[in-house]
N, C-alpha and C positions, 0 to 999 in steps of 0.2 A: 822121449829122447834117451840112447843110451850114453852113457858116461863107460864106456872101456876104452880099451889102447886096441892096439894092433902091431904091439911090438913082433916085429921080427917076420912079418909079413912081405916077403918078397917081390909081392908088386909092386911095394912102394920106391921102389929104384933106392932101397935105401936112403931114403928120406924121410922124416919124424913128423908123424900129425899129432896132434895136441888131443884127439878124440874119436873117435865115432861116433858121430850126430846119429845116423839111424842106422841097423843094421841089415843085415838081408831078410831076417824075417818081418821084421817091422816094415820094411819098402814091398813085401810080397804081398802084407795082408791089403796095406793102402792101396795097394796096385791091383787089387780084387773089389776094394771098396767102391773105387773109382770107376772103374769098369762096368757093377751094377749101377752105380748112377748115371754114368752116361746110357747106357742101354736104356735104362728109362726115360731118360730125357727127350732119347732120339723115338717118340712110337713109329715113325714112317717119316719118308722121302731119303734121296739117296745123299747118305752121311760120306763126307770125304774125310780122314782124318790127316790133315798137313802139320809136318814135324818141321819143328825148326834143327836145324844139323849145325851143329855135330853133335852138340849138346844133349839133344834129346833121342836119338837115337836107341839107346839101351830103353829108355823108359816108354816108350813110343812101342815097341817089339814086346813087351812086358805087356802093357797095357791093350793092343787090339787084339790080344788072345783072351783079355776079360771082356771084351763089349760082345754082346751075344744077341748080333744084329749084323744084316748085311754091311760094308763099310768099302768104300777103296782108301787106301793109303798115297801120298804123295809126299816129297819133301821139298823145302827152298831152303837157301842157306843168304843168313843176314848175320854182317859181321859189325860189332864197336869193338870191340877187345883187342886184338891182337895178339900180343905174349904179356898184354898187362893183367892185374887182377882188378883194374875199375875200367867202366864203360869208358870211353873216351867222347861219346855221344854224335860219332860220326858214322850214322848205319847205312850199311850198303849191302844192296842187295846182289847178290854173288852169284844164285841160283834161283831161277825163275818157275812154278813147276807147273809143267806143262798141261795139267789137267783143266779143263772148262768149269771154272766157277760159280757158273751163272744158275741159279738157280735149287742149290744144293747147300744142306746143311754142311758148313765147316768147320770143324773141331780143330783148332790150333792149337800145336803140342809143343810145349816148352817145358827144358829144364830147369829153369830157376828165372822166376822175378825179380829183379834186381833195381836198376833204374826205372826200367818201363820204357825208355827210349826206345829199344828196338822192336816193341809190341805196339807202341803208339806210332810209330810211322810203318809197321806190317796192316796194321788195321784199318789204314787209310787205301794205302795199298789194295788191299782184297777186296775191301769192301766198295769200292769201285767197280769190282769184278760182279758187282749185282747176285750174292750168293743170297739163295733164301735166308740163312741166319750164318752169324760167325756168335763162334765162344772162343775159353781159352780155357784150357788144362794146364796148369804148370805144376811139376812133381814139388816144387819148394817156392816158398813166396815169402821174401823178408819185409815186406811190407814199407817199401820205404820209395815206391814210385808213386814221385808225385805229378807226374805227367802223364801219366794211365788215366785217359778218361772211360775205357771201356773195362767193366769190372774183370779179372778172375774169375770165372763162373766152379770152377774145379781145381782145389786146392788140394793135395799131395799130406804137406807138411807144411806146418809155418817155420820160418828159417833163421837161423840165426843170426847174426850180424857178423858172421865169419867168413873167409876164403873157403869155401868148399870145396872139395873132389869126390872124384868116385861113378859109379853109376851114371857113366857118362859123363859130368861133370870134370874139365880139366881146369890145369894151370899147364899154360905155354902146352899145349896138347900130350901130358902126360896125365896119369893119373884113369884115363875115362874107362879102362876096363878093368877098374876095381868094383866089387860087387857090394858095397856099401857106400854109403856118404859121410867121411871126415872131414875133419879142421885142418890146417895146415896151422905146422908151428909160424 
């Protein structure tokens, strides 16, 4: 974890984070790491990798330029949040994605673990879809879902017990085309 500032960085709409939890080099190597291990994970059948949006976007684009294996990409969009900064634990599903599940390794991409609600009723979800195997990716996991009965298979970072942004990661949809992950004051 780094400990700097990002004073006077103008993406931040002028507004002050407390940190840089990781920087871009540090998200680049793990975003390399990640990439061999799922490549190996995956020896054969056809891997789908579905991003949860909006969130994981950046990390998701990052990430299947490291997996060095055939793959198609897909996204859905499940929302609790709204403009708050805690789950509200009411997940809906927004965007349904249209690719055939049935039978196919699925690699679930999320930006950040947080409660686990909205990965614990996506996994109910999919998993109905008869997919040869479902995991999950998520770039940051605070470890504090306690409703997650389906582990994390691919861990990122372990996260702090902060408002994060950055790399995708917003508040009230600011913040996500910053190239690192800060604290908010």
């Amino acid at each position: 974890m780094i400990n700097s500032t990002a004073s006077g960085d103008p993406r931040l709409l002028g507004r002050a984070i407390k940190r840089i939890a990781y920087d871009e080099q540090a998200i680049a190597g793990r975003v390399r790491e990640l990439g061999a291990e799922i490549t190996a994970f995956y020896p054969d059948g056809d891997l789908l990798v579905l991003g949860l949006l909006k969130g994981s976007f950046v990390f998701l684009a990052d990430l299947v330029r490291q997996i060095r294996r055939p793959l198609h990409v897909d996204f859905l969009v499940a929302s609790s949040y709204g403009a708050g900064t805690i789950s509200s634990g009411n997940v809906q599903l927004v965007y349904d994605p249209k690719t055939e599940l049935e039978g196919k390794h699925i690699q679930l991409v999320e930006d950040i673990v947080d409660s686990g609600r909205t990965l614990q009723e996506l996994m109910g979800v999919l998993g109905a879809r008869r997919p040869r195997s479902i995991e999950i990716c998520a770039l940051l996991h605070k470890h504090i879902a306690e409703h997650l009965t389906h582990p994390v298979k691919f861990v990122g970072f372990d996260a702090p017990h902060e408002v994060l942004v950055g790399y995708g990661l917003d508040h009230a949809e600011d913040f996500r085309h910053v190239p690192y992950v800060a604290s908010l004051e």
